[in-house]
C-alpha angles and dihedrals in degrees: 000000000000119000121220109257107246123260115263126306119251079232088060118120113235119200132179099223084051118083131167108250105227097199103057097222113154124234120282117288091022124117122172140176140190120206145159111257097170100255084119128046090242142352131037116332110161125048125189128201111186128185117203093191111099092207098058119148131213151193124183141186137201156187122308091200113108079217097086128195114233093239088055098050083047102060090039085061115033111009117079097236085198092067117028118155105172124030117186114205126190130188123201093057139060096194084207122137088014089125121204097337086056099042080054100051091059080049090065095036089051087049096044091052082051108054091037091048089044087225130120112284089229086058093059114097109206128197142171136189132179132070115008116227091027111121113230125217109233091198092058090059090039091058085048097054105065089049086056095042087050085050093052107138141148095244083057109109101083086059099047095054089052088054090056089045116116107154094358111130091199131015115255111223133164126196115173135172111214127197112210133185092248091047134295125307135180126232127192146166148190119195131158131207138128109147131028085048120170129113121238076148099330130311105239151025126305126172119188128190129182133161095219110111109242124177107236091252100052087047095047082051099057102040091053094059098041092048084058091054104046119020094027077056107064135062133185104172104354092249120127118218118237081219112052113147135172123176130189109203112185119189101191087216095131089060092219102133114216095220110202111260093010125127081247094062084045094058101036088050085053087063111053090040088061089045089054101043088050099044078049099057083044095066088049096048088052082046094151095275103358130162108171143022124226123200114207111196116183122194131193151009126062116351091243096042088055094044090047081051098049105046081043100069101034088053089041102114091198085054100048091049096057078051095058100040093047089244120161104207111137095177088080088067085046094065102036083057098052093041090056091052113038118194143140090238128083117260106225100210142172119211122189136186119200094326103318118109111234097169135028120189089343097306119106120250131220114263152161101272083195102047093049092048092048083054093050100051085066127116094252124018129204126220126200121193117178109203112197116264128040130268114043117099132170143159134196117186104210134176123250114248118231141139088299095064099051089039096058090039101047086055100029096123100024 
């Protein structure tokens, strides 16, 4: 059964020129479809995105792992990830250390869109997501293909992102309408992501589409910097996929150019940002069993020494299952902080929750007991840690840990 995906996050950016799009339709010259091809036992397993304009852009982003999925070695090496129209995406299976006959089976896959989408097979974008060392059968997916190319739709977004779904509990979609200096363009997304969950980039797949024209570079430009600010920003278990994927289209059909270093490009890039960050805290919101979301923001001293801190307390298991079980006990981000950043000399540190000082240079604070377990017992929680010294600032957004998360890992392929 699907869950509903939860309302906005107090940590959402809101934006005037950018408004929800209650109809999810995708952007002109998109089509997408979601359908069962039989990777998976049941459900959706193979989604399709198609773009029918012959001048579409792109920007892409991959893995950091140096355990590369073979779809992702693919497209590094033979699709032009400045100019993708048509992106297959299958779920049930990573495809990853699957070695050369993996790596030959995206090949086909690749081929097959090609030839169905009648567009140039270096212009295909291939992912996978789902069990790792599994190897997948291209001519499942193949089989697959021409059934969702026959199901290509505009409505077809909700569909495709089912169909990428593996431990989501809801699918995680964004359709936005976006008013720019130069005319009105849309923006929308489908990702998926719920467990091995750390950013060395993201730990997932996102897939954008807008109808604005954007040169390549502009578009590589401004995907890089939103994913930095949204997906290298969340963690839900500290492990880093081996098949994260995020891919920018952009049509051009609306005919509004996004010049570089124009307010157009500022408010475009606004927007996405906004997209990205919410389809992040999603993810962390869907974290395997998860019931709330912290926010650790660190603030000062040197820009390594915040971001050790940081990643620190929201990995920090004793952290995340105080979290989960609405404990107050502040001592846990203490210690995640001084363990990050050994030395024999005190660390004089402040440590906030939800707005109510707990520590001051190290040393704990008085403070209501019952005012600070009553804030930790919200939905989402946010964590303060003042380092000594002044410039450096950081966030990460993580899940809570508690019984859901071992439960769905300890059976995941079984």
């Amino acid at each position: 059964m699907t869950a509903v995906a939860p309302g906005p996050s107090r940590w959402s950016t809101a934006h005037g020129h950018v408004t929800p799009a209650g109809d999810g339709l995708l952007p002109g010259g998109f089509k997408a479809s979601g359908v069962h091809a039989g990777i998976k036992a049941e459900g959706l397993d193979l989604g399709l995105i198609v773009s029918d304009e012959p001048a579409t852009t792109s920007a892409a982003r991959f893995t950091a792992s140096s355990v590369i999925a073979a779809p992702v070695e693919l497209c590094r090496k033979r699709t032009r990830l400045d100019a993708i129209r048509t992106i297959v995406a299958n779920s049930g299976n990573a495809n990853a250390a699957t070695g050369n006959f993996g790596f030959e089976q995206a090949a086909k896959v690749q081929g097959a869109a090609g030839l169905v989408g009648g567009v140039r097979e270096d212009q295909v974008a291939v992912a996978s997501t789902g069990v790792i060392g599994v190897q997948l059968d291209g001519q499942t997916v193949i089989r697959g293909l021409t059934r969702a190319n026959d199901e290509l739709r505009r409505d077809g977004a909700e569909d495709f992102a089912n169909a990428i779904r593996t431990t989501d509990a809801f699918p995680k979609t964004a359709c936005v309408d976006v008013g720019l200096p130069s005319g009105k363009v849309r923006l929308t997304a489908q990702a998926k992501g719920a467990g091995m969950i750390q950013p060395g980039f993201a730990t997932m797949l996102c897939f954008v589409q807008t109808d604005a024209a954007l040169a390549p570079e502009t578009a590589d430009l401004l995907l890089g910097v939103c994913v930095k600010r949204s997906f290298e920003r969340i963690s839900v278990d500290g492990q880093l996929s081996t098949n994260d994927t995020a891919i920018l289209q952009c049509s051009g059909s609306s005919d509004v150019q996004v010049a570089p270093e124009s307010e157009d490009e500022l408010r475009f890039g606004e927007a996405l940002d906004a997209v990205l960050r919410d389809l992040a805290l999603l993810m962390v919101r869907d974290g395997e069993g998860a019931a709330r979301v912290g926010r650790v923001v660190v603030r000062g001293g040197e820009a390594i020494a915040a971001e050790r801190a940081a990643r620190a307390v929201a990995n920090s298991p004793l952290v995340k299952t105080a979290l989960h079980g609405g404990d107050p006990n502040w001592g846990r981000i203490a210690q995640a902080v001084g363990a990050a950043l050994p030395s024999t000399e005190q660390l004089r540190l402040d440590i906030a929750i939800e707005g109510i000082p707990v520590c001051r240079g190290g040393a704990a604070t008085r403070f209501d007991l019952g005012e600070l377990q009553r804030a930790v017992t919200r939905d989402e929680v946010e964590y303060e840690v003042t380092l000594p010294g002044e410039g450096a600032e950081t966030e990460v957004f993580f899940s809570d840990l508690g019984h859901g998360y071992v439960t769905i890992n300890a059976d995941y392929t079984t």
